[in-house]
C-alpha positions in Angstrom: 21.5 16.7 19.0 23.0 15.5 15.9 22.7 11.7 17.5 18.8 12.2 17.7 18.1 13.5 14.8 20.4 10.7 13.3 18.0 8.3 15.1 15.1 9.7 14.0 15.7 10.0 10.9 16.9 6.6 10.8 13.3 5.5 12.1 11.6 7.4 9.4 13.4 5.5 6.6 12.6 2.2 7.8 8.8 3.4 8.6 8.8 4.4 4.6 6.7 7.3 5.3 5.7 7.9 1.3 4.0 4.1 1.4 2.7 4.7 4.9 0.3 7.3 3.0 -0.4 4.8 0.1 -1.5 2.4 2.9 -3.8 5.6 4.4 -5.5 6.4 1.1 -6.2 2.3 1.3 -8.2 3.3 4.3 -10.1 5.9 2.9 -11.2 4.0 -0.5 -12.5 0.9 1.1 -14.9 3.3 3.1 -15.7 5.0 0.1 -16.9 1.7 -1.2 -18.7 0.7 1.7 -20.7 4.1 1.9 -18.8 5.7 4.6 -18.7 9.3 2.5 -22.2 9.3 2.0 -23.3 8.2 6.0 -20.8 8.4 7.9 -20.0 11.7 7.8 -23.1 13.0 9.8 -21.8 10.8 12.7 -18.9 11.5 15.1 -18.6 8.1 16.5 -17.7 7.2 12.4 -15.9 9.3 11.7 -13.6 8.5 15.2 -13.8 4.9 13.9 -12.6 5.9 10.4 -9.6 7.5 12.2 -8.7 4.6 14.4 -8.8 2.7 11.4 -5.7 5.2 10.2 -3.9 4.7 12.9 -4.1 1.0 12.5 -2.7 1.1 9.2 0.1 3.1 10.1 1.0 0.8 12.8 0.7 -2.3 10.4 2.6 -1.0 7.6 5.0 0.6 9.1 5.3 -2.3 11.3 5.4 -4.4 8.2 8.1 -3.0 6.3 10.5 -2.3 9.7 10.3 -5.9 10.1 11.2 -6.3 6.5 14.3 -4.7 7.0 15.0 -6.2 10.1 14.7 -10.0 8.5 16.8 -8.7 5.2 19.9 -7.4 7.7 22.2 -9.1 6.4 21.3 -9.2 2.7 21.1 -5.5 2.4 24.7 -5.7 4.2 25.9 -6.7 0.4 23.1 -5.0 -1.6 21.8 -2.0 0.1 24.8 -0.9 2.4 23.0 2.6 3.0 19.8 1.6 4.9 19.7 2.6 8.2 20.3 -1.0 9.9 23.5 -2.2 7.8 24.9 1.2 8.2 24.9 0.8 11.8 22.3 4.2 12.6 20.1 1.7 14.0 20.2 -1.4 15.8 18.2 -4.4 15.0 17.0 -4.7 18.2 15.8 -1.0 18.1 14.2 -1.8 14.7 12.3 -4.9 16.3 11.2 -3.2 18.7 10.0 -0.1 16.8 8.4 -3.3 14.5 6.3 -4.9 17.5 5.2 -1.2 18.9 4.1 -0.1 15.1 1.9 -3.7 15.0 0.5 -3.3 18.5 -0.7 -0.4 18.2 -2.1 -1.1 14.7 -4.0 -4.3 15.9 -5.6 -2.3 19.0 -6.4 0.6 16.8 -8.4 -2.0 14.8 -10.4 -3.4 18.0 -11.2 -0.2 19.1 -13.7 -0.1 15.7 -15.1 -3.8 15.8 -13.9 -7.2 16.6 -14.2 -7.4 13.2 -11.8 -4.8 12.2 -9.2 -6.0 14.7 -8.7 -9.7 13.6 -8.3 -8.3 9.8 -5.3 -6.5 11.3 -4.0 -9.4 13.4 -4.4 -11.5 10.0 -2.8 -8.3 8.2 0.4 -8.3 10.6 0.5 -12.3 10.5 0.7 -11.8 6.8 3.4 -9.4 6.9 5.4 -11.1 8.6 5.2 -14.4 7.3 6.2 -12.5 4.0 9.0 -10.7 5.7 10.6 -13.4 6.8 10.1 -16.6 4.2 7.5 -16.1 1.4 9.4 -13.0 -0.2 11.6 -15.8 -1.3 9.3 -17.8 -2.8 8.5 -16.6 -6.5 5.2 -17.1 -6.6 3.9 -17.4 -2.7 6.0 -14.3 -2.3 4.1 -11.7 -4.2 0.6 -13.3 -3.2 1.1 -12.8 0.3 2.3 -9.4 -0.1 -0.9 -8.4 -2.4 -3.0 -10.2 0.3 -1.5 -7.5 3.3 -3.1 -4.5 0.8 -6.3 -6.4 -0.3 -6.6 -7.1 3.8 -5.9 -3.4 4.2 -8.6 -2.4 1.4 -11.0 -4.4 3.6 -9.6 -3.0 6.9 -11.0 0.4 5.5 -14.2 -1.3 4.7 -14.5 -2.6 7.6 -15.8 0.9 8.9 -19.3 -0.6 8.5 -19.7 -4.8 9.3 -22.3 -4.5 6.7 -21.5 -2.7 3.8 -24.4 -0.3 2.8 -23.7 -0.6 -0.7 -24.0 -4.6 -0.9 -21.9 -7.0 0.7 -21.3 -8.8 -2.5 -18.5 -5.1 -2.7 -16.0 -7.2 0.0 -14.5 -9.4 -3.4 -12.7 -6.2 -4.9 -10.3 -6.2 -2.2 -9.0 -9.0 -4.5 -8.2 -6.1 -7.3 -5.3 -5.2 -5.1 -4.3 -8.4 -4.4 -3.3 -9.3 -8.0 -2.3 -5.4 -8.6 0.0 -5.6 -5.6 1.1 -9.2 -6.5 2.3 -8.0 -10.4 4.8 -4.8 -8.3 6.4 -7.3 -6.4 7.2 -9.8 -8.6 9.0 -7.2 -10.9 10.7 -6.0 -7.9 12.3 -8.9 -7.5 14.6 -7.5 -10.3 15.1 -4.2 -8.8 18.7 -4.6 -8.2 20.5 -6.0 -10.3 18.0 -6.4 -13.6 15.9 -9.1 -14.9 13.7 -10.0 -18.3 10.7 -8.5 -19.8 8.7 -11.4 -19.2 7.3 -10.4 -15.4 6.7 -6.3 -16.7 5.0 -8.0 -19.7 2.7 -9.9 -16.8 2.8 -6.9 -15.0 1.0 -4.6 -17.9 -1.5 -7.1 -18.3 -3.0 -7.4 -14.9 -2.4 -3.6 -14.6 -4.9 -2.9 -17.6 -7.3 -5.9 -15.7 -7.4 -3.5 -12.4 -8.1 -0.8 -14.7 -10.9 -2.5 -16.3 -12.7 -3.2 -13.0 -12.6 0.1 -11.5 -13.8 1.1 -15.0 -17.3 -1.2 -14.6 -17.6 -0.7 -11.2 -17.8 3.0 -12.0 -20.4 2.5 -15.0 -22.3 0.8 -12.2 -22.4 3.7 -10.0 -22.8 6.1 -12.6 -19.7 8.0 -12.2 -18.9 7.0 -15.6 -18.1 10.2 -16.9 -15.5 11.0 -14.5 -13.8 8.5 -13.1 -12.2 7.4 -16.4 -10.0 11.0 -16.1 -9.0 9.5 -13.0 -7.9 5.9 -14.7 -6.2 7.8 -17.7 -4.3 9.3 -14.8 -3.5 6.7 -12.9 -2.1 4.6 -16.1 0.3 7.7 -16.8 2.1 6.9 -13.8 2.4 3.3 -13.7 2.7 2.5 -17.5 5.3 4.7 -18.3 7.9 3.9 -16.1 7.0 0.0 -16.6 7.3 0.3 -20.3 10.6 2.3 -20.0 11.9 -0.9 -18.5 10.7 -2.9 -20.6 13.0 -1.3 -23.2 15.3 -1.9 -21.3 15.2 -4.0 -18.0 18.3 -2.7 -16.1 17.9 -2.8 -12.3 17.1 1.3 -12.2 14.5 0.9 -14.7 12.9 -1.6 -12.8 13.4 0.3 -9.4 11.6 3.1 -10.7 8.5 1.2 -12.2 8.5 -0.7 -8.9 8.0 3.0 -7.1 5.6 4.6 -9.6 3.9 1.5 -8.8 3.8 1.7 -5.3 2.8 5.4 -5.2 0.4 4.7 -8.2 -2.0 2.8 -5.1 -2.8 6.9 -4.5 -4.5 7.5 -8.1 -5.9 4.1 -7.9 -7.6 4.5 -4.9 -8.8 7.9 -6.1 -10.3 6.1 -8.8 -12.0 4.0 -6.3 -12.9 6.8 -4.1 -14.4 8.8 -7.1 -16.4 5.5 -8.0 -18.1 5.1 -5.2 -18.1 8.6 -3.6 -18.3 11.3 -6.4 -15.3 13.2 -8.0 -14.4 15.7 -4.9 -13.6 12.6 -2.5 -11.4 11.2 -5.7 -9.5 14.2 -5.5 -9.4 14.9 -2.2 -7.8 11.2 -1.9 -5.3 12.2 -5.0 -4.0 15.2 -3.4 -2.0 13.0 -0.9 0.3 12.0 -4.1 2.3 15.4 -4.1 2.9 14.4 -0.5 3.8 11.0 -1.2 6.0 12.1 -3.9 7.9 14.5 -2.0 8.6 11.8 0.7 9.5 9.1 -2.0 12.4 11.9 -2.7 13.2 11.8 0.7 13.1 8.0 1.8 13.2 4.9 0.0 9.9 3.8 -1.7 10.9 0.4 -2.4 
């Protein structure tokens, strides 16, 4: 009994269950975006689609970030001892193949919407794990490809409709999280053992840019009045941590901005969500942070 559990829970830590909702909440704002919450909703077969389109993401990012442990097996050896392949719970053979299930399933979830919807999740697990295994090294390649796999999963949620019914000139902001995702991981990349103040520094800036965007978009949409609680919110959780490091840039300083930054994708997507589909979706889409936070206690975030 204690071996299964042992293995499980050593699945769960490598599945990062408190992203794996970040990645959801993904989902659920690119619909928002594209009118899902405002159609769809009177229509089964969406709202069946909407769920596949969950599934998919939990197969991709969890997929995604098993194989990044897998590829980093002998780094995290020296570095990160504890996780559940260097510390022997798990094989990596049993985490590759965990990987390849998770990304299966995720790309035939996908096809089970659209054709559409499943080549942005083949492109999404392509992505992965050409990040996984070179372009994390790479200092600037790295954290482009990695905000690529969430801008690809922004649209993945969009992807409910093949035409959006708000405009298709919406399918660009999937670049917002591109550079928001790209500014996390390039400070993590000084998680461990500590770095400068020059990549936070880069870091703020684009953070108050993603801010600024979701701001007009929701003075287009006339959500103005509300959505801004939503921003003030979501730049409570990622700024104080980040400017905490930037006082002082020690590894765990940097660690924690790196996973307020990560779980932040919740309140930002709420923002989103509230944008485009009225306050009560925003919050419904926030109140997956508790959760998230809970997890984070429970398994590693970054």
């Amino acid at each position: 009994m204690n071996y299964i559990l042992s293995k499980l829970m050593g699945y769960l830590r490598l599945m990062r269950p408190a992203n794996i909702l970040t990645a959801i909440t993904d989902i659920i704002a690119g619909a928002a975006i594209v009118g899902f919450f405002e159609h769809g909703l009177k229509d089964l077969q969406s709202i069946l689609q909407l769920g596949c389109l969950v599934i998919a993401t939990i197969g991709l990012y969890g997929g995604g970030v098993v194989f990044n442990d897998v590829f980093d097996a002998k780094l995290d050896k020296v570095e990160r001892p504890e996780r559940p392949i260097p510390s022997g719970v798990i094989s990596i053979t049993e985490a590759s193949v965990l990987g390849g299930y998770l990304l299966v399933v995720g790309i035939l979830a996908a096809f089970t919407v659209s054709n559409f919807s499943g080549w942005i999740a083949v492109l999404t697990a392509v992505s992965a794990l050409v990040y996984d295994k070179w372009a994390k090294h790479h200092s600037v390649l790295g954290p482009l490809l990695m905000g690529v796999c969430r801008g690809l999963n922004l649209s993945l949620g969009m992807s409910v409709y093949l035409v959006s019914l708000q405009g298709d000139f919406l399918w660009w902001i999937a670049v917002v999280p591109v550079a928001y995702i790209a500014a996390v991981t390039m400070i993590s990349r000084d998680e461990v053992h500590g770095g400068t103040t020059t990549p936070l520094m880069r870091a703020a800036v684009t953070y108050a840019l993603v801010i600024g965007v979701i701001g007009f978009f929701s003075y287009m949409t006339g959500q103005w009045l509300t959505v801004p609680l939503f921003l003030a919110f979501f730049a409570w959780l990622i700024y104080k941590p980040l400017l905490n490091a930037m006082k002082a840039p020690t590894g765990p300083n940097i660690g924690k901005s790196v996973k307020w930054g990560v779980l932040g994708l919740i309140a930002m997507n709420a923002a989103w969500t509230a944008a485009f589909a009225g306050a009560p979706f925003g919050l419904a889409v926030l109140a997956f942070l508790p959760l998230s936070i809970f997890l984070g206690k429970l398994f590693a975030v970054t």
